[in-house]
Structure formats: C-alpha cells, structure tokens
C-alpha positions in Angstrom: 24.6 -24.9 20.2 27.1 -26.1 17.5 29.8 -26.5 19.9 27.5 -28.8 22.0 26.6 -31.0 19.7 30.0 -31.1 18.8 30.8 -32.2 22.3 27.9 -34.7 22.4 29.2 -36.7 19.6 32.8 -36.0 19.4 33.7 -38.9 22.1 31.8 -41.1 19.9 33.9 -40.9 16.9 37.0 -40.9 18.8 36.6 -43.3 21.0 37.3 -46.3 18.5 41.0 -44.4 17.5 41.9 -43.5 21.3 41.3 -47.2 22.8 43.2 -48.7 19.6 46.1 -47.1 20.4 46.3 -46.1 23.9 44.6 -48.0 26.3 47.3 -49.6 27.7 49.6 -47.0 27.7 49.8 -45.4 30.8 51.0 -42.1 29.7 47.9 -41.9 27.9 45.3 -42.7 30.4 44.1 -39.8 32.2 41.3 -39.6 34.7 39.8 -36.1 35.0 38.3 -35.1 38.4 36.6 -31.8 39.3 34.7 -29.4 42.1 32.9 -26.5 41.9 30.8 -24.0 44.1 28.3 -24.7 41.4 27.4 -28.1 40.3 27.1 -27.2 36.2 30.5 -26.2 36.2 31.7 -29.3 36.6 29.7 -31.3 34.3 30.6 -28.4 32.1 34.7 -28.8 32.3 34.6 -32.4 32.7 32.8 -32.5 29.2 34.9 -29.9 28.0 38.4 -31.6 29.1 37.2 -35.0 28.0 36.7 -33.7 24.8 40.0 -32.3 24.2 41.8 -35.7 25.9 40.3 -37.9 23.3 40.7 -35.5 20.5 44.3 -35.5 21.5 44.5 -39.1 21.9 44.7 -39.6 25.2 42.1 -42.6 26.8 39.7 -41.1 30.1 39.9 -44.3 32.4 36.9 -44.8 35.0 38.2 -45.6 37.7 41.2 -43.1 38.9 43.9 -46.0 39.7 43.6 -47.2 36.1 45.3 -43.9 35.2 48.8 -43.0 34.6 47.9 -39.4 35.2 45.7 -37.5 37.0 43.8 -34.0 35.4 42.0 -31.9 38.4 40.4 -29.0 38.6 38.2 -26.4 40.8 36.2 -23.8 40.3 36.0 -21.0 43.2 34.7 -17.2 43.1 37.6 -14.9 42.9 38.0 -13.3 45.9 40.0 -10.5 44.5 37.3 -10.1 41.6 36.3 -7.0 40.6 32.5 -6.5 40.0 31.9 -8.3 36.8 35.5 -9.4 35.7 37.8 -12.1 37.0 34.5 -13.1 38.8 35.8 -17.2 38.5 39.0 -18.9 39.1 39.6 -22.4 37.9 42.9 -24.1 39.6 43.9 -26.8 37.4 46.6 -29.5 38.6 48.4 -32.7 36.7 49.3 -35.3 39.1 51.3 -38.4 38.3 49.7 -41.1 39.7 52.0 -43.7 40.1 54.1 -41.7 42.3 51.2 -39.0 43.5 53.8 -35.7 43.1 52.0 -32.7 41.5 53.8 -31.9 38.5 52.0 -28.9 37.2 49.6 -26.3 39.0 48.3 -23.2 37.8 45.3 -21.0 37.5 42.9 -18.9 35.3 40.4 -16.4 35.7 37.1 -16.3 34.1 33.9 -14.6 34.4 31.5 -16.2 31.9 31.1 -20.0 31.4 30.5 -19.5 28.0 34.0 -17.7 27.6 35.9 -20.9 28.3 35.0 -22.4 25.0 37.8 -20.6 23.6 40.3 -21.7 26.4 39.2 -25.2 27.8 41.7 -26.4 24.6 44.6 -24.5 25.6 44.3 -24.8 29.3 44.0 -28.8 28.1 47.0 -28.9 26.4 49.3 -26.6 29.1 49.0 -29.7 31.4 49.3 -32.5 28.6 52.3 -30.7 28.1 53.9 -32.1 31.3 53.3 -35.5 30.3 56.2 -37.3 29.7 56.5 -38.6 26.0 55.7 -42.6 24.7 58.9 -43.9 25.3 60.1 -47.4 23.7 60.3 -49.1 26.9 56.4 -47.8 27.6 55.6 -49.3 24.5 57.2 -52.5 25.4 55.6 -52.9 28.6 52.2 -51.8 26.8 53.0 -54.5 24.3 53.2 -58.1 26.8 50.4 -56.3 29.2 48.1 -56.0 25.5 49.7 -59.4 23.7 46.0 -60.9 23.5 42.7 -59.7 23.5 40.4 -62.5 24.7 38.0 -63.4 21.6 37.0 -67.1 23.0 33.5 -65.8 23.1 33.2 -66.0 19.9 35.5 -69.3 19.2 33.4 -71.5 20.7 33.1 -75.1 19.2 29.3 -75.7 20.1 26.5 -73.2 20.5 23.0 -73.6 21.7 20.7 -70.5 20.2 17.8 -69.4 20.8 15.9 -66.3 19.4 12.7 -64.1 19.2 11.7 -64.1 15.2 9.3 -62.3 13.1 9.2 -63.6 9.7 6.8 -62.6 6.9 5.3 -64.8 4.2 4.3 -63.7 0.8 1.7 -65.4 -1.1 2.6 -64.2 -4.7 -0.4 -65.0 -6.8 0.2 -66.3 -10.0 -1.4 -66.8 -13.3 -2.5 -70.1 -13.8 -5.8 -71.0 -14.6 -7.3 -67.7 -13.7 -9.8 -65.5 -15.7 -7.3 -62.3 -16.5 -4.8 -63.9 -14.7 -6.0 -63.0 -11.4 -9.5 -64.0 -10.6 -11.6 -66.9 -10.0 -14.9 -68.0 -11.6 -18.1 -70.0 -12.5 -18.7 -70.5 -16.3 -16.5 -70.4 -19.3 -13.4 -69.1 -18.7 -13.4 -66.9 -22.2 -17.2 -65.5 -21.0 -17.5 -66.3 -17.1 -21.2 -65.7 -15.7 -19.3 -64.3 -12.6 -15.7 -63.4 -11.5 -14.1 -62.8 -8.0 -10.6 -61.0 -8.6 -7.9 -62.3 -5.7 -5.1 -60.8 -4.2 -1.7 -61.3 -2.8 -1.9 -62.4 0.5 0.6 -61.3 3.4 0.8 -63.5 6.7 3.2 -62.1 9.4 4.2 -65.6 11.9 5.8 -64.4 15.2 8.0 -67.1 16.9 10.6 -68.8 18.1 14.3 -70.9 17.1 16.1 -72.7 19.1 19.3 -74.7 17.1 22.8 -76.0 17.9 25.8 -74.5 15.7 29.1 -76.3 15.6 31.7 -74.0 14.5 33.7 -76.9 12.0 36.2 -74.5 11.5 37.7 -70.6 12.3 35.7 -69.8 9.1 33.0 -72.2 8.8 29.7 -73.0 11.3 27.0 -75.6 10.8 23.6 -75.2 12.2 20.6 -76.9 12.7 17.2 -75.3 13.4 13.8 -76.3 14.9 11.7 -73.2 14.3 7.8 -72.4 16.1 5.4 -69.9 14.9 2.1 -69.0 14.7 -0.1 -67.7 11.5 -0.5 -70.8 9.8 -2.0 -69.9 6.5 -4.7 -67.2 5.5 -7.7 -69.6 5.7 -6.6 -70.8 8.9 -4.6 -70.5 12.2 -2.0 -72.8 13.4 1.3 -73.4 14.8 4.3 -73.8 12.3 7.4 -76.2 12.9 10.3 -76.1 10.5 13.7 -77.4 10.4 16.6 -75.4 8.8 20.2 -75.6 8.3 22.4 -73.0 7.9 26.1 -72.9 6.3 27.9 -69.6 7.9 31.0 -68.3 6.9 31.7 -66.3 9.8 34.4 -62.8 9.5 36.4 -61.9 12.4 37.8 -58.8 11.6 36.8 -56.7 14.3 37.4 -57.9 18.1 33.7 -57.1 19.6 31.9 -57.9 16.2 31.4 -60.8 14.0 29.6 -60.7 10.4 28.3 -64.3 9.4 26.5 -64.3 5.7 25.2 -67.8 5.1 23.5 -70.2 3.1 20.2 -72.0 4.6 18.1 -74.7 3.4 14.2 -75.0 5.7 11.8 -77.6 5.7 8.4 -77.2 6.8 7.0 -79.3 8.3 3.5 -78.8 8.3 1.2 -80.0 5.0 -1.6 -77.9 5.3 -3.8 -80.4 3.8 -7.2 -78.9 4.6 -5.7 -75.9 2.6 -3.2 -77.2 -0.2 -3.2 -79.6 -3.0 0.6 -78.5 -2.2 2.9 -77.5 0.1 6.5 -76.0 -0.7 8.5 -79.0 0.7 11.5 -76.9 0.7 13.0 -73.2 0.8 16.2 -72.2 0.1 18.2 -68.9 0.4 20.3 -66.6 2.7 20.7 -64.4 5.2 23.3 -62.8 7.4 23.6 -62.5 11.5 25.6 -59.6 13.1 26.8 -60.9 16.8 28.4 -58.8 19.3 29.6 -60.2 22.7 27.5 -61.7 25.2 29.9 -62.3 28.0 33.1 -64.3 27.9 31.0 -67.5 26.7 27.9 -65.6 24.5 27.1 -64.2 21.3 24.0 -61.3 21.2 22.9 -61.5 17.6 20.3 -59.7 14.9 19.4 -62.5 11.7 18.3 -61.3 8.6 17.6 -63.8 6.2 15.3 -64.4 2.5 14.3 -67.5 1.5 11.8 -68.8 -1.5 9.9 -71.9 -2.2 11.3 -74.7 -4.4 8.0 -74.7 -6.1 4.6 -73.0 -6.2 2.2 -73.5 -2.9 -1.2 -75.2 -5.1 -4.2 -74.0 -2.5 -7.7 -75.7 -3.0 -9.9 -73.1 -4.2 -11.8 -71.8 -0.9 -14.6 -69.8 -3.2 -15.7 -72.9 -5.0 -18.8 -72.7 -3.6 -19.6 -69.5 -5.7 -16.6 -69.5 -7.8 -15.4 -73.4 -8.4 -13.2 -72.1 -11.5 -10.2 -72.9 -11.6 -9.9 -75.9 -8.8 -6.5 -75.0 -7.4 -4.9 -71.8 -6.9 -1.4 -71.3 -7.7 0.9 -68.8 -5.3 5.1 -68.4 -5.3 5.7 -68.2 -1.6 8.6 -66.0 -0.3 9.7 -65.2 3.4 11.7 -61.9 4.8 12.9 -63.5 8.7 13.7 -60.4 11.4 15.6 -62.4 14.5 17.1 -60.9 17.6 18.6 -63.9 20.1 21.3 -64.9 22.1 23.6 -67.9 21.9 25.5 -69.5 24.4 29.2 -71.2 23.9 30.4 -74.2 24.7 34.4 -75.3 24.5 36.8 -73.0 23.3 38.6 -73.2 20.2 41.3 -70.8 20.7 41.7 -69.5 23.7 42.8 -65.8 23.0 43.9 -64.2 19.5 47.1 -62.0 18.9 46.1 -58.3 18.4 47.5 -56.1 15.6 51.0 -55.7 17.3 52.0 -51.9 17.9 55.5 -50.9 16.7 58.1 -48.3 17.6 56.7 -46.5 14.8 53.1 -45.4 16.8 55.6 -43.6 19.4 55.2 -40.4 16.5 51.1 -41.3 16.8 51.8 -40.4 20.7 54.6 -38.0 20.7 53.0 -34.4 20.8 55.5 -32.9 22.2 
C-alpha cells in the first residue's frame, strides 16, 4: 500500500525538476509502451517504469515521436515455466527512435506481480544504461530549440476581466449612543423603561466584475472596476454597483504563474437613504490575485482581497417605533472579496522572455553513467 501511494504521488513532485531540465533534451525523453496477456500488467509496469524515468530524470513524452528513445515491454506466460515458478516473462527492449535500431533486448522471469517491486528499478536502469550520455553538442541544440518560453499571455498591455465574486460585508456594531454599549431603548439612557440588545450583522452579496487593466509597466497594472451584486443591506434587498481601482504589482517569477498583491480604492455607489443617515463613501485596502495561463492571450485567476470603510456606516434606527433611543446606529463596515474569473489580453508587450539558460555544467545533472 506504501509503495502505491508512493507511486501515485511520486510523478507529482518530480515532474517540476524533470521538465526544468530535460524536456528538450532528447536523450532524456523517453516514451514507454507496453502489452500484456493481461491488461493490469500493463498499467502495472507502465506505472512502475514511469516512476523510475522521472525519479531518474528522464521526461515521459505523450506522443512516441516526441521521444529520443523508446522503453517497450511485454508480458507473456512462460512457456517453459514450471508449475508455480518462472510462471511470467517480461521482454523488455530500448529503441532509439531517431534511427528505429534496437539497442538493447533482454528478458526476466517472474511469477508474482507483486515480486517486481523489487526489480522494476533495476530492470529500469539496465536499459537507461544504453542511453548515450548529455553530450555538449545535445546541450547546444537543446539550448536554441529552448531559447524562449512564450510568456506573452501574461504581457499583455490591455486586459478586459470579468469574474464570479462572493464578498462578505461585516456590520461591526459599535458603541455610540447605546445603553451598555450595545442596545437600543425608550427612556433614560442611565434607567431605560425597556432595552433591545443588537448584534453584528453579516450580509453575504454574490456578484459580478467586469474591469479593464492596463499593464503601465512589466511590474506595474492599473485597473478599473464596475462591480454588481446583490444583498443590499440587512433591512433591505437590492442590487449593489461599485467602482474600484486597483494598483498591482505583478511577480513573474515562475513561467505558468503570476502573483499580483495590490492596492485598491472602491466606491459605492449606492446611498442607501431609506436605511442610512450615512453611507461609507469610500473603502480602501488590498488584496492579491493568483493567475495561471488561459491560452496564449488569457489569464485564469483567484482574487482575494480586504477592504474597510473610511468611516462608520450611521443607520436610522429601524426599532424606533418601540425603541427610538438612540436615533442613529453606528456600525464599522468591513468586506472579505472571494473572486474566480478570467481575463482576456490584448497587444503584447514582449513577445517571448529568455528562460534560465542551461550550462555545460547540467551535463553532470544528466550524466548517470
């Protein structure tokens, strides 16, 4: 059970190391076929061989002409086998595929499945041990084929975004002018004839943004925001508009993955009459979006962002009719925004970036031998 798990996630971990350093070698990329009399065995040694390739840092291609090499197998019953040992054989053969000679062939004979656990490593490594070493000329060629890796979607001058958002407003109730600092009430303050204690109130206001972004430079974006949602306040239901702006400082240091902490400044721009002496006119705070690449010209994104009132929201005291002390009810209002969207490029900036050029040096990385 240990060893599957192992396997599960062991392509996982590896996979970042293996692509930074071998994908375009071609001594390096190795497609592993299989057959079997039984269908489980090959899932079984594919996973098993794939396993070792990575851990050895070799890169499994998809497609068998992306490979220099070429790792098959098959699995037959033994027909020399005798009653329950050497019931299996598995034929294993390295082919170079840019000239299709076989350069290795050999067998070994199993009865077990479970067994091979012990051997799928060493049978790995027989053939990898026929693959020619990184040479300096390979590393050349791997060099001008791998000179650029093409960032342009996210180097975009303009962007048009739109997003699914779930923001939460908190009414923090504060002090002022209430009996024990927290509740309404008819009489005198210091000996009220009745009370009604209030609460912090929590309104959730599903929506939409749609904004423009102009990336001013390779470490600065501007944005403007029209945001829509729905909640209103807690005494009524409504429809929300607000405009934002947002001041990102994007970091590119990753090629599929950009981190953009920012600055943002939102202006509602609903009153709330019916329900406020006063309305926040402003909120100000931060946030930060993780994008990932949405095809050569898009950004797929998550927005997380805080923000607090410049001042406190004054509400008209709803329980006047029973409790008309004090007139105005004072709250701090915060917000938490949640945003998942999608945002589209327009006009590139740069049209590819230089990747992290590989040396001589990374020939010992490759050279097992």
């Amino acid at each position: 059970m240990k060893k599957a798990v192992f396997l599960l996630f062991l392509p996982i971990f590896l996979f970042p190391v293996s692509v930074s350093f071998a994908f375009e070698l071609p001594n390096r990329r190795i497609y592993i076929e299989g057959t079997a009399f039984r269908s489980y065995h090959v899932d079984y040694f594919i996973t098993n061989f794939t396993a070792e390739a990575l851990g050895t840092g070799h890169t499994i291609t998809e497609y068998r002409e992306e490979a220099g090499f070429i790792f098959s197998f098959n699995v037959a019953l033994n027909p020399d086998r005798d009653f329950d040992h050497n019931v299996h054989i598995i034929s294993i053969s390295l082919i170079n595929n840019t000239n299709d000679i076989e350069v290795l062939n050999f067998d070994f004979y199993f009865t077990h499945l479970e067994d091979m656990y012990q051997y799928n490593q060493a049978l790995f490594l027989r053939a990898a041990n026929f693959i020619p070493p990184i040479t300096e000329e390979d590393l050349r060629m791997a060099m001008e084929r791998a000179a650029f890796i093409d960032t342009s979607w996210r180097d975009k001058i303009f962007y048009l975004r739109m997003s699914f958002d779930h923001p939460i407003a908190f009414y923090l109730l504060q002090p002022d002018g209430l009996f024990g600092g927290s509740a309404v009430y008819a009489g005198d303050i210091n000996s009220p004839d009745r009370f009604n204690i209030l609460e912090n109130r929590v309104v959730t206001m599903p929506g939409v943004t749609i904004g423009l972004e102009a990336q001013i430079f390779n470490f600065m974006i501007l944005a403007a925001n029209f945001q829509f949602s729905l909640g209103g306040t807690f005494y009524n239901n409504s429809v929300n508009t607000s405009f934002g702006t947002e001041l990102k400082f994007p970091i590119k240091r990753f090629s599929h993955l950009v981190i953009a902490p920012y600055f943002t400044v939102v202006f509602p721009l609903n009153d709330f009459d019916d329900v406020f002496q006063r309305f926040p006119d402003r909120m100000f705070g931060g946030g930060i979006q993780i994008g990932t690449r949405g095809g050569r010209n898009g950004v797929f994104f998550v927005d997380l962002k805080f923000l607090t009132a410049n001042t406190n929201a004054i509400m008209h005291n709803q329980l006047a009719a029973y409790f008309p002390n004090p007139g105005v009810i004072h709250y701090r209002r915060i917000l938490l925004g949640l945003g998942i969207g999608y945002k589209h490029g327009f006009i590139d900036r740069n049209q590819r970036r230089p990747i992290t050029q590989l040396t001589p040096d990374h020939i010992r990385i490759f050279d097992f031998h």
